[in-house]
C-alpha positions in Angstrom: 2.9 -7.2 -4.3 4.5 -6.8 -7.4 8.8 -6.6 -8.0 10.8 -4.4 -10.3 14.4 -6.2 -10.5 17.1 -3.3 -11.3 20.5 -3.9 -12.5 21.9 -2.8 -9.4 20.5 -5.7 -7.5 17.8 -3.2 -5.7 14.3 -3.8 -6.4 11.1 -1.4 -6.3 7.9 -3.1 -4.9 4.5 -2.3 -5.9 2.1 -2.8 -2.8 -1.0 -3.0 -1.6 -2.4 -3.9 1.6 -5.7 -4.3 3.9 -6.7 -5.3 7.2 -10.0 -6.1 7.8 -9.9 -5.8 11.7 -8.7 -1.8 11.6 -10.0 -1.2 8.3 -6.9 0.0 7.3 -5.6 0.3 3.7 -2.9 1.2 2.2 -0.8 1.2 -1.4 1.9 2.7 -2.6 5.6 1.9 -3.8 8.7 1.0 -1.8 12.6 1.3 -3.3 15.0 -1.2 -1.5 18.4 -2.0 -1.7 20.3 -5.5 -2.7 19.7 -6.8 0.9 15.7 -6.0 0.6 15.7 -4.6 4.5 12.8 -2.0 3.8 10.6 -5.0 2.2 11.5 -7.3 5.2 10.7 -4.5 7.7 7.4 -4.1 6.3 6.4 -7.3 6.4 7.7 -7.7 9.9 5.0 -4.8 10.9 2.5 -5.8 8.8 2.8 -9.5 9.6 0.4 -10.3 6.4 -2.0 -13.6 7.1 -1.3 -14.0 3.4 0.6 -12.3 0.1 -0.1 -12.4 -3.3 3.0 -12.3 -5.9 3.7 -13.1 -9.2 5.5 -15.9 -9.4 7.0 -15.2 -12.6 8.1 -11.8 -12.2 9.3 -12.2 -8.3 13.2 -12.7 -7.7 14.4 -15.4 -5.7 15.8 -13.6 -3.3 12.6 -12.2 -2.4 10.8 -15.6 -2.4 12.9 -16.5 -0.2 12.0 -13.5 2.1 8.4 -13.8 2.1 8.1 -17.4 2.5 
């Protein structure tokens, strides 16, 4: 996953994602709001066994989220 802070307090995530069971795979980009509900919805379906960020270039407030 990689963030895009805007000025507006939204963000615009870079993703990418696989699961091995279903062979599923999927990438693409996701625009959210200051709250971050699309990225937290996600994750809630996906329920990743484990996410790769960049530290550096990830907001707090979404740290925060995918811890």
């Amino acid at each position: 996953m990689q963030e895009q802070a805007n000025d507006d307090g939204s963000s615009d995530y870079g993703i990418c994602f696989v699961d091995v069971s279903t062979y599923e795979f999927g990438v693409g980009v996701l625009h959210d709001d200051e709250k971050s509900l699309a990225l937290e919805t996600l994750l809630l379906r996906l329920q990743p066994a484990e996410l790769l960020y960049d530290r550096l270039q990830t907001t707090q407030k979404t740290k925060k989220l995918v811890q």
